[in-house]
N, C-alpha and C positions, 0 to 999 in steps of 0.2 A: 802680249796679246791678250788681250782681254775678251773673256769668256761669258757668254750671254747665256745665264740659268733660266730652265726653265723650271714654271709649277709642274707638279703632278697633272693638274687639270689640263693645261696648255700641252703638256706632252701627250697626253691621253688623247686630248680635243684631235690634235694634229695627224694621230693614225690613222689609215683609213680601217674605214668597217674592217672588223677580222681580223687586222693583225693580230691583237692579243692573243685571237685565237690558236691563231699560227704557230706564234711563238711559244704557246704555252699548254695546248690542246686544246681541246672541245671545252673542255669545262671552265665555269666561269671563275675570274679572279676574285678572292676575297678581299675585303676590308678596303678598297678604291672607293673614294667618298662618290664619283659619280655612277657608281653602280647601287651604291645607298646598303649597301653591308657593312656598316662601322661597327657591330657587336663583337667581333670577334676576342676574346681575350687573350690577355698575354700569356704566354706559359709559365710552366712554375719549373727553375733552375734545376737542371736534372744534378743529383748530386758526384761531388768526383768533376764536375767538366773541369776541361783545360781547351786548350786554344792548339792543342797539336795536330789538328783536320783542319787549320787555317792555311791556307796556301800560303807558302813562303816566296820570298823575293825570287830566288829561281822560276820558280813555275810562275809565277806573273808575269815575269819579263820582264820590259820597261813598260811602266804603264804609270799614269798619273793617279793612280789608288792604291797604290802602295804603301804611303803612309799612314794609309786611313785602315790598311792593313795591320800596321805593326800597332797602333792605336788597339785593334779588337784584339790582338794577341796578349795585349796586356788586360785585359776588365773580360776575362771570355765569360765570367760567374754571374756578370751585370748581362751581357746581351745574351747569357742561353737565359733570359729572365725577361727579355722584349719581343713584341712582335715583330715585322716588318709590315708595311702597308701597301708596298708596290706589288703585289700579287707574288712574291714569292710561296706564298702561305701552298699553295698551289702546288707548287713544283715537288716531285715524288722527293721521299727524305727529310723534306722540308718541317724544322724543329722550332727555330730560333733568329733571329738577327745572327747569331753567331753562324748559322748554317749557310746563312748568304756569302759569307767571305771562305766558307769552304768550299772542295771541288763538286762544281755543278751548279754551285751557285750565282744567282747573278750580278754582288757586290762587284765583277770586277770590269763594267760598264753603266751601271745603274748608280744615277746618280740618287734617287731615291735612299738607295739601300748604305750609300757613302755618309749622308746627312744623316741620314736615322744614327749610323755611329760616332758620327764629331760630334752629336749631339749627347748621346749615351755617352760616351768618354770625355768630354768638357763635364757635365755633371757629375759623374762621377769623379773625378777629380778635386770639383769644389766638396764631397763630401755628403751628397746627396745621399736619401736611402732609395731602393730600388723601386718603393712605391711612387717619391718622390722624380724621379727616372720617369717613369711611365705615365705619369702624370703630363709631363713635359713631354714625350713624344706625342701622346694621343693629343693634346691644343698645338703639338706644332705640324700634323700629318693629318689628323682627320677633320 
């Protein structure tokens, strides 16, 4: 079954008024290229992380981001080093791309928060550096 991706733009376009707000509170979402806040910066890799507040395949359940899961369990040094753009930025706690696939995060229905990590762990793999990383999320999200 083939699955029809949407843009950020397109999914944003498609809520009506409010939702975001709904779901996120009163306050506005950072770094959504159609609110026009791209400044935001990346953070800098708090030292010591590891990937052990990544929810695990139990507590997911069955879900099809689960391997996009075990993906950020492995590189957690690379994404507590990224932002996310899907207004995670937002949400109380909220640190890193690594904070989206922990609990309360919204990695584990955002498909924003999923790409932003095949992205980070595909580069990172070929060897990239982490400025190199950030580079490539910010031309491929904002």
């Amino acid at each position: 079954m083939a699955v029809d991706r949407q843009s950020r733009r397109q999914f944003l376009a498609a809520l009506p008024l409010g939702a975001t707000a709904l779901l996120f509170g009163a306050r506005p979402l950072r770094g959504l290229a159609l609110l026009g806040d791209n400044q935001v910066e990346h953070p800098v890799p708090r030292a010591g992380i590891d990937a052990s507040k990544v929810l695990t395949l139990d507590q997911l359940g069955n879900t099809a981001a689960a391997p996009v899961y075990d993906m950020i369990r492995e590189i957690p040094e690379t994404a507590d080093g990224i932002r996310c753009t899907c207004g995670c930025a937002d949400l109380p706690g909220y640190y890193s791309l690594l904070t989206c696939f922990e609990e309360g995060g919204m990695a584990q229905w955002c498909e924003i928060c999923q790409d932003h990590a095949r992205l980070v762990y595909r580069r990172q793999k070929e060897g990239q550096t982490l400025e190199q990383i950030r580079n490539a999320t910010d031309a491929r999200f904002e």
